[in-house]
N, CA, C and O of each residue as an XYZ file, in Angstrom:
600
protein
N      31.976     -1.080      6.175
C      30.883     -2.039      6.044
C      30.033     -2.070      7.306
O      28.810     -2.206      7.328
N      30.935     -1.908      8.481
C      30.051     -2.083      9.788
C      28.679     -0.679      9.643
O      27.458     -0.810      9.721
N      29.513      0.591      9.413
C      28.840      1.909      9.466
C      26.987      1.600      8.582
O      25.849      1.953      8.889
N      27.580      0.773      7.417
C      26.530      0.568      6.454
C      25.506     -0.765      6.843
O      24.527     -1.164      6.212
N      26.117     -1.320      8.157
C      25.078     -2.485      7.956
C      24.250     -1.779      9.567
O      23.076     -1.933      9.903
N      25.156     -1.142     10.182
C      24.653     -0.021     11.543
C      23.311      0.734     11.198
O      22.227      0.644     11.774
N      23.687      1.549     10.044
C      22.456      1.901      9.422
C      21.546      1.319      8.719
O      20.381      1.703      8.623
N      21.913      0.593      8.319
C      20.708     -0.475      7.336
C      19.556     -0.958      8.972
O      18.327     -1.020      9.015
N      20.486     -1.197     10.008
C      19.771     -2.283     11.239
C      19.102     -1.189     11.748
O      17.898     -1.306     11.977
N      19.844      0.180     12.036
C      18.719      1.470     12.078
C      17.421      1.864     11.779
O      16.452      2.050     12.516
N      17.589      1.979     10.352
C      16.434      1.741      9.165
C      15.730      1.485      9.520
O      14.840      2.267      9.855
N      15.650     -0.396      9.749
C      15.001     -1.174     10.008
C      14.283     -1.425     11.258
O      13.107     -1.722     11.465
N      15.189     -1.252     11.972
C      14.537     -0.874     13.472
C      13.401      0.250     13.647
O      12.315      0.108     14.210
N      13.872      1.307     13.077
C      12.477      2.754     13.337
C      11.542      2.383     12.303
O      10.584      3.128     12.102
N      11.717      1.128     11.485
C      10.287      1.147     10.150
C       9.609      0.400     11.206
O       8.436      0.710     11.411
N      10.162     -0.590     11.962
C       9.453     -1.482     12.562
C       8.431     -0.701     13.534
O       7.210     -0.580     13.433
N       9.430     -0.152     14.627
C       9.179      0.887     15.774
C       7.873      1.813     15.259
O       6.777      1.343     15.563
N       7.872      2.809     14.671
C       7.348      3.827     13.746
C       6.012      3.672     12.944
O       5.116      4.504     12.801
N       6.141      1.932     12.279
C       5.286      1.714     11.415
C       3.952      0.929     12.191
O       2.814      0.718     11.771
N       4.401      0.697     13.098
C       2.966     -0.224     14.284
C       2.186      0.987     14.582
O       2.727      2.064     14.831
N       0.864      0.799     14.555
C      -0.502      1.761     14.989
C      -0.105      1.731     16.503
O       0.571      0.801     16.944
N      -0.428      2.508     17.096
C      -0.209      3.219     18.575
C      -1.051      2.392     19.475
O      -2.007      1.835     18.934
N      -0.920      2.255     20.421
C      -1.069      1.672     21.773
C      -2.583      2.185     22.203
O      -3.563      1.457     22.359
N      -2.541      3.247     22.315
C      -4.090      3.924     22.465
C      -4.909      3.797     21.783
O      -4.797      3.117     20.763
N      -6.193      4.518     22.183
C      -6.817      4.180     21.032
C      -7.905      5.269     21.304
O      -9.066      4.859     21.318
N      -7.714      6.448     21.498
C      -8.431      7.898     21.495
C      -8.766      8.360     20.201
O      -8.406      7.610     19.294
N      -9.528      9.687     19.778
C     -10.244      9.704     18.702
C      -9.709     10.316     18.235
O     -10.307     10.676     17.220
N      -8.251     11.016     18.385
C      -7.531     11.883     17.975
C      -6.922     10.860     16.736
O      -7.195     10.915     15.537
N      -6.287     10.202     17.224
C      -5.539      9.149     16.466
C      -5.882      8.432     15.074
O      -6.840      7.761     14.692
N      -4.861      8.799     14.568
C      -4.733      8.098     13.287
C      -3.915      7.021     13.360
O      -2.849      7.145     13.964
N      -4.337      5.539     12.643
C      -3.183      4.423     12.570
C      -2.570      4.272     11.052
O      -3.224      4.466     10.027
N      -1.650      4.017     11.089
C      -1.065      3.915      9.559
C      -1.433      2.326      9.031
O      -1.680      2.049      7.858
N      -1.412      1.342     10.169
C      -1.722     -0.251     10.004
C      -2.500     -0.380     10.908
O      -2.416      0.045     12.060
N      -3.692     -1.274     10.176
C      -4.622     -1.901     10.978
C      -4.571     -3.037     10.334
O      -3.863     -3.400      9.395
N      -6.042     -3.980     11.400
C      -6.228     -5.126     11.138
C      -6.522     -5.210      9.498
O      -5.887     -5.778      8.609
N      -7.654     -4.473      9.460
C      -8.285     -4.383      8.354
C      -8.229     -3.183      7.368
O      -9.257     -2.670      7.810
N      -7.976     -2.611      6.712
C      -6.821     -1.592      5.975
C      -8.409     -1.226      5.332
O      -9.179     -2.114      4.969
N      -8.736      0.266      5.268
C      -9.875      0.835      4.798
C     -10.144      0.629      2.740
O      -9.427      0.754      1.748
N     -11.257      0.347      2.953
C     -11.626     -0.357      1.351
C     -13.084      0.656      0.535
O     -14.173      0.910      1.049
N     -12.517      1.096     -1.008
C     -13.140      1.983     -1.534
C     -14.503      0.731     -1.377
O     -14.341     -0.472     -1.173
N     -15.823      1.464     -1.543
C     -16.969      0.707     -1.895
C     -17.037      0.540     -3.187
O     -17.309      1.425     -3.998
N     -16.717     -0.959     -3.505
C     -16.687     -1.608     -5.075
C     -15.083     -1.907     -4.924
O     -14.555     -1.744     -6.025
N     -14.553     -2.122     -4.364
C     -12.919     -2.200     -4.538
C     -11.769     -1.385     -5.574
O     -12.155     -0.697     -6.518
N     -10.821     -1.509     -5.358
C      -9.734     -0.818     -6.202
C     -10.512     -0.361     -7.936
O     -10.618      0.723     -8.510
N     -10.826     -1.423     -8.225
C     -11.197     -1.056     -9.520
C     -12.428     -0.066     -9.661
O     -12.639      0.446    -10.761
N     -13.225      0.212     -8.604
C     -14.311      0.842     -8.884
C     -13.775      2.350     -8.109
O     -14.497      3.288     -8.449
N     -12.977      2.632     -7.421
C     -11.765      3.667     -6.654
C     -11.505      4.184     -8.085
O     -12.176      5.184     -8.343
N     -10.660      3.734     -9.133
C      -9.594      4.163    -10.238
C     -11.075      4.503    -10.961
O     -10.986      5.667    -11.353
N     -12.215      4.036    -11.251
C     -13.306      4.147    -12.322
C     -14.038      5.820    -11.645
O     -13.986      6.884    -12.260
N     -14.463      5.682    -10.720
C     -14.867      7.194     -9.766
C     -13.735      8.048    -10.145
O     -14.146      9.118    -10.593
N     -12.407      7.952    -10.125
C     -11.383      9.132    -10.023
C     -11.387      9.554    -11.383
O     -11.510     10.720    -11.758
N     -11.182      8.069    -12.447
C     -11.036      8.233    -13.728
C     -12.589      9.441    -14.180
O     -12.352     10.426    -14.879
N     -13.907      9.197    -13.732
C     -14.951      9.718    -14.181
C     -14.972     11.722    -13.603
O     -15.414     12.663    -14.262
N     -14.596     11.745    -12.784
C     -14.396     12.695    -11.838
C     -13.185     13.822    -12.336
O     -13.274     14.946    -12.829
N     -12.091     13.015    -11.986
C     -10.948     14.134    -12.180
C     -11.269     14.801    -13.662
O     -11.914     14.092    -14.434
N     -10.889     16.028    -14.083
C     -10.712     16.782    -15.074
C      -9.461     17.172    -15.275
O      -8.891     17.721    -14.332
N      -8.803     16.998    -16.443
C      -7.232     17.275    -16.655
C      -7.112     18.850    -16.529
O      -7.900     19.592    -17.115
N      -6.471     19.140    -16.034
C      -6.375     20.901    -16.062
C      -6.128     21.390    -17.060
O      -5.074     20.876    -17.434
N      -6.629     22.465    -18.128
C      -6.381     22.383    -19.147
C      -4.730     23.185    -19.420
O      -4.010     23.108    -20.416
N      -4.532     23.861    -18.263
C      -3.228     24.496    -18.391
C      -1.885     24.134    -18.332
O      -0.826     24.712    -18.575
N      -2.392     22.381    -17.720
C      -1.393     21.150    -17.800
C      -1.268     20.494    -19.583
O      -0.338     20.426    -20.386
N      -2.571     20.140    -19.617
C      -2.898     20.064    -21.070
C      -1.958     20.762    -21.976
O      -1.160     20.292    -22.787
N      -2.189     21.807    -21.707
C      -1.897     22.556    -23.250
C      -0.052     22.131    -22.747
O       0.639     21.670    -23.656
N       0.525     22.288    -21.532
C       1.702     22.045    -21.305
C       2.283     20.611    -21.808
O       3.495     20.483    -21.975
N       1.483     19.657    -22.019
C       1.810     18.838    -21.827
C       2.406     17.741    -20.652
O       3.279     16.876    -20.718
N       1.422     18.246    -19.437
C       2.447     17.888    -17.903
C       1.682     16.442    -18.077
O       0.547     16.425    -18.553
N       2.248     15.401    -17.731
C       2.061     14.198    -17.433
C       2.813     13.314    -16.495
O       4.039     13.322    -16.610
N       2.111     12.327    -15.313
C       3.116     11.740    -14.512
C       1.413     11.602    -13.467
O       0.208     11.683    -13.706
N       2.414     11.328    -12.124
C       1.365     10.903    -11.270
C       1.893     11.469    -10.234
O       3.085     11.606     -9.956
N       0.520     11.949     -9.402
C       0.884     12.508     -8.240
C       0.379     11.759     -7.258
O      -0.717     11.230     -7.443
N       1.254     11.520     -5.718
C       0.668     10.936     -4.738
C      -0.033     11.719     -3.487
O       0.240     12.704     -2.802
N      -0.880     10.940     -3.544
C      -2.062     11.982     -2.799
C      -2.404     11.174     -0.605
O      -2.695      9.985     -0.478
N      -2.321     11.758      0.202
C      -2.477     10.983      1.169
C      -3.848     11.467      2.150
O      -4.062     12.678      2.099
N      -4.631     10.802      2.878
C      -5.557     11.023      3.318
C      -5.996     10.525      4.573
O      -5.260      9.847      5.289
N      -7.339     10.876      4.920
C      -7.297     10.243      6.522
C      -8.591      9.072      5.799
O      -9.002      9.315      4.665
N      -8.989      8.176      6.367
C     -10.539      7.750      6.645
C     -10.689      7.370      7.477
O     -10.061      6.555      8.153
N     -11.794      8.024      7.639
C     -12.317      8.039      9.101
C     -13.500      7.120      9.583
O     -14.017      6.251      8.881
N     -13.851      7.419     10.844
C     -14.438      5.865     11.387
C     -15.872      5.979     10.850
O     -16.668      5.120     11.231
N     -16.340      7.029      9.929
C     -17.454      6.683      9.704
C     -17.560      6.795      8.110
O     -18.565      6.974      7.421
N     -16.144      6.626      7.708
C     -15.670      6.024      6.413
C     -15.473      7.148      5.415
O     -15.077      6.765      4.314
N     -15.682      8.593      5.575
C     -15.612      9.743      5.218
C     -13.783      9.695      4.881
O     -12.895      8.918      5.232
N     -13.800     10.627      4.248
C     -12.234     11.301      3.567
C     -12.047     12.255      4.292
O     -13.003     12.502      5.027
N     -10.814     13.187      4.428
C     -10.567     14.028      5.011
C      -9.088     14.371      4.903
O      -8.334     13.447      4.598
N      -8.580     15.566      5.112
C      -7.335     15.794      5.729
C      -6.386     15.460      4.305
O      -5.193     15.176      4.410
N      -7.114     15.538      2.920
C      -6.472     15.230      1.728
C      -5.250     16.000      2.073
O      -5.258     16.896      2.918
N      -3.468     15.381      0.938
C      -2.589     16.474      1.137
C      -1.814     16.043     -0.165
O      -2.302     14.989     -0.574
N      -0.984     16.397     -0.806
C       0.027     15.870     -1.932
C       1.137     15.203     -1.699
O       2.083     15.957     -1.929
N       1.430     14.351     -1.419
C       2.515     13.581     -0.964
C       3.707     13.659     -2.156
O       4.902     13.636     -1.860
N       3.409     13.717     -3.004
C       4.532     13.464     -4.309
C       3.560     14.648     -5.208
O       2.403     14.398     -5.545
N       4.182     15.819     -5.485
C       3.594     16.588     -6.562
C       3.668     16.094     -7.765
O       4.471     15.198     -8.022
N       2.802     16.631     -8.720
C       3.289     16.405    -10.519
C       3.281     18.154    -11.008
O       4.182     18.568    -11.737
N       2.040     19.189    -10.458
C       1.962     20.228    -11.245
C       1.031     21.080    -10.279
O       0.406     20.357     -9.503
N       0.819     22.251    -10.157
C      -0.414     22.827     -9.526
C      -1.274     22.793     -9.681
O      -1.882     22.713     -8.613
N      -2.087     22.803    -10.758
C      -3.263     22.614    -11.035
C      -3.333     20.948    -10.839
O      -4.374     20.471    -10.388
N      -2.590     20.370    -11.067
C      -3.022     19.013    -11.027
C      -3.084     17.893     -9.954
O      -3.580     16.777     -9.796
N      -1.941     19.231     -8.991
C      -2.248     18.688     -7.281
C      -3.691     19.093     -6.913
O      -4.531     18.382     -6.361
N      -3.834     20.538     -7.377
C      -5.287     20.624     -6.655
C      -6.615     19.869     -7.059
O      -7.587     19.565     -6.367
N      -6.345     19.659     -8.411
C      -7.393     19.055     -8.945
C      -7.352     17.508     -8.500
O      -8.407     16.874     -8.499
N      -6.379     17.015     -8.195
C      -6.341     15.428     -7.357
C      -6.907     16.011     -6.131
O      -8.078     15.653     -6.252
N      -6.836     16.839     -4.755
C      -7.097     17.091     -3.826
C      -8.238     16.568     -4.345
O      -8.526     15.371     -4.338
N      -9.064     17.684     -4.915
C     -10.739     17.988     -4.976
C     -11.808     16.982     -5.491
O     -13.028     16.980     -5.326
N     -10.972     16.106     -6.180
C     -11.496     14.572     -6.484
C     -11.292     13.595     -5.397
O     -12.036     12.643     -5.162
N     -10.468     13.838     -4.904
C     -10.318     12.820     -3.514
C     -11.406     13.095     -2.123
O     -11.740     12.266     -1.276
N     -11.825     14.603     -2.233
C     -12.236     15.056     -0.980
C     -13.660     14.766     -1.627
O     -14.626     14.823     -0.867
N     -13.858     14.481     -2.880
C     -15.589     14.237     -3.327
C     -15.662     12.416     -3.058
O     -16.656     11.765     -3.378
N     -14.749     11.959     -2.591
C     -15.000     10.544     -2.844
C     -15.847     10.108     -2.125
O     -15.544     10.305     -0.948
N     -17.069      9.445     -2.288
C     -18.251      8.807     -1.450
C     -17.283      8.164     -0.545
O     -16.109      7.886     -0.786
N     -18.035      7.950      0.658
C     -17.770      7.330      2.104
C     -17.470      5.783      2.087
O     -18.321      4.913      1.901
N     -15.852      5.537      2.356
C     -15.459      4.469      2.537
C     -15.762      2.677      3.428
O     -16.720      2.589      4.196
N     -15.259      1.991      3.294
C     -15.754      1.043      4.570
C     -14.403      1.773      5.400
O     -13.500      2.326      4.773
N     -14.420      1.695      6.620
C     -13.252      2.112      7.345
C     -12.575      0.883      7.351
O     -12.895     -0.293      7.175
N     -11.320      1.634      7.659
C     -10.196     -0.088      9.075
C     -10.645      0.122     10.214
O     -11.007      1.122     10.834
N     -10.544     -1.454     10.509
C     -10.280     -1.176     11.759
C      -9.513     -1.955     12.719
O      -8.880     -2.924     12.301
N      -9.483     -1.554     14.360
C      -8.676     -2.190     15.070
C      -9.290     -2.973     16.034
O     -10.182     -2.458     16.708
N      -9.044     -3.867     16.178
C     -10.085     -4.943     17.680
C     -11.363     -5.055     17.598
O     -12.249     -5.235     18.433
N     -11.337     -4.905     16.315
C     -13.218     -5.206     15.432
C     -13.278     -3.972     15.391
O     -13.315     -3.980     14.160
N     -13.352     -2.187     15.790
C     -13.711     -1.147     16.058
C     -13.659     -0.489     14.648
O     -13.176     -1.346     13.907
N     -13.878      0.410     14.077
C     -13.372      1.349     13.265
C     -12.521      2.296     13.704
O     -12.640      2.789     14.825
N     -11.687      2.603     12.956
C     -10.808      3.269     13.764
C     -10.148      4.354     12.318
O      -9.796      3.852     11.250
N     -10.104      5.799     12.594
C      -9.235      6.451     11.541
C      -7.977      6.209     10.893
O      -6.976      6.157     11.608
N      -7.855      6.033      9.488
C      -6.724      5.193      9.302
C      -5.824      6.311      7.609
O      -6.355      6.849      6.637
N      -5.092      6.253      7.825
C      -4.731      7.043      6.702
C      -4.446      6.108      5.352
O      -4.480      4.881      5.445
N      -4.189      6.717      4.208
C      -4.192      6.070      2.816
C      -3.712      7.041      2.030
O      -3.644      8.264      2.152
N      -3.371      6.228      1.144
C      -2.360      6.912      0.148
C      -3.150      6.702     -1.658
O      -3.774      5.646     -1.758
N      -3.145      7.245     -2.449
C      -3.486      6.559     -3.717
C      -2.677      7.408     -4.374
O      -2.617      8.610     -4.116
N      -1.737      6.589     -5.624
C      -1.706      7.875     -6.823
C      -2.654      7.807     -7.795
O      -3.540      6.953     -7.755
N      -2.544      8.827     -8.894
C      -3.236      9.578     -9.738
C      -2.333      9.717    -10.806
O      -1.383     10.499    -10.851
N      -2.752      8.763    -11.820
C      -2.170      8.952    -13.099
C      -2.782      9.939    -14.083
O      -3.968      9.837    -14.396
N      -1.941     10.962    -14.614
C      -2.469     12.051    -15.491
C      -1.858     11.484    -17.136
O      -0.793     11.000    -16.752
N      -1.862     11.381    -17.814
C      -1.453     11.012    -19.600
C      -2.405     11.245    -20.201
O      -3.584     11.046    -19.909
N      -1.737     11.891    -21.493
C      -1.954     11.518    -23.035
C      -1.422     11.253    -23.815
O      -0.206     11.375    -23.965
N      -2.414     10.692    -24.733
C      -1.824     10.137    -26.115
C      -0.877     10.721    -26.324
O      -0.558     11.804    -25.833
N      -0.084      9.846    -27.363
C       1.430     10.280    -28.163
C       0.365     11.318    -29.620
O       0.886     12.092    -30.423
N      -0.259     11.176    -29.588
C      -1.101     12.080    -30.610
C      -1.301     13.712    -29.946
O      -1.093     14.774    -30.532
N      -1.757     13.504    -28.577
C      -2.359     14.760    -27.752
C      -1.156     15.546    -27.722
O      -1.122     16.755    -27.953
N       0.130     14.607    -27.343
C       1.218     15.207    -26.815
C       2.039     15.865    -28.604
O       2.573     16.953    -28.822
N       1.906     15.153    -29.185
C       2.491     15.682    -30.406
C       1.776     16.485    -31.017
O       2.311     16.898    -32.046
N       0.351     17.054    -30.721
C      -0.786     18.286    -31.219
C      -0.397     19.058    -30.361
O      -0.091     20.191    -30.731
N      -0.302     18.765    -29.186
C       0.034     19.931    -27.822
C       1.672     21.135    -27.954
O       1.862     22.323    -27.697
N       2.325     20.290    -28.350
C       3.279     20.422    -28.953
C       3.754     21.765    -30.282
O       4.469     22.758    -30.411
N       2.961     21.080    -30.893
C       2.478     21.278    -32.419
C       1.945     22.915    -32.120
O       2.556     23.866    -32.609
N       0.719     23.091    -31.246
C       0.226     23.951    -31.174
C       1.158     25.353    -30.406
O       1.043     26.543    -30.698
N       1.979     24.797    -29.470
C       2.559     25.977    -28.472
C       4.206     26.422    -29.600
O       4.826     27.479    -29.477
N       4.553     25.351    -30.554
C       5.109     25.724    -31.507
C       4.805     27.154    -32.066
O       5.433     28.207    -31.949
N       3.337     26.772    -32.878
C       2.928     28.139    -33.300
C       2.037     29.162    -33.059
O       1.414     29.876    -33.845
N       2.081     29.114    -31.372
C       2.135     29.864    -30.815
C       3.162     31.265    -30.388
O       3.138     32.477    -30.600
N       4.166     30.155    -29.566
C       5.935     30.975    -29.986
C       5.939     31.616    -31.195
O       6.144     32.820    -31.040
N       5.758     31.215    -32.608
C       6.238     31.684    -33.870
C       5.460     32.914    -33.679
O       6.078     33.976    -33.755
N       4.122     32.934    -33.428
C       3.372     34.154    -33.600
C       3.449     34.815    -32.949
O       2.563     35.642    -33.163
N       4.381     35.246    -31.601
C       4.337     36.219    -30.614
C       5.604     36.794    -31.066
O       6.079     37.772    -30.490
């Protein structure tokens, strides 16, 4: 029990340690927490409405039927720009890249910032990919008789 509560206080200690934005404040730097945490223009809901209008399902996921969400991580920067997109949680190839390339088109953010400043701050969003129980049971349907015919 001691070993398990040693590590639990571990844990907890380097999230604390680890998770505070850095002491400096050079232009190199990225903070993970700021005062003010960087905000799509139009808020969350108008973020998911741009991605929703934007992304294109890959059709090679499609016909697979790949569905799920991938997490995507990024920088924004102090003059509210995207950058430095990467896949944090895959779902598929085509469908990592195609999240990249929608993320790196995203119009220019408000930044975070620190001590009133703007300051580069990283972010995370996922990306939900689905279809219908119809799409998925045609998708299906189709690679069926496909197989049969080869």
């Amino acid at each position: 029990m001691k070993k398990i509560l040693f590590f639990a206080m571990a844990l907890l200690l380097s999230t604390a340690l680890f998770g505070q934005a850095p002491a400096n404040n050079d232009a190199d730097t990225v903070y993970r927490f700021v005062e003010s945490m960087p905000e799509y223009p139009g808020g969350q809901k108008a973020l998911f409405s741009f991605l929703s209008y934007e992304i294109s399902y890959p059709q090679d996921a499609r016909e697979k039927g790949i569905t799920g969400t991938v997490l995507i991580k990024f920088v924004v920067e102090e003059d509210g720009s995207v950058s430095n997109a990467e896949v944090k949680v895959p779902l598929y190839p085509s469908i990592d890249k195609e999240s990249i390339r929608a993320v790196m088109a995203m119009p220019k953010w408000k930044p975070g910032t620190l001590d009133g400043k703007p300051v580069r701050c990283y972010f995370q969003i996922p990306i939900t990919f689905s279809m219908s129980k119809k799409e998925i049971r045609d998708t299906q349907k189709r690679a069926k008789r496909e197989s049969k015919s080869r």
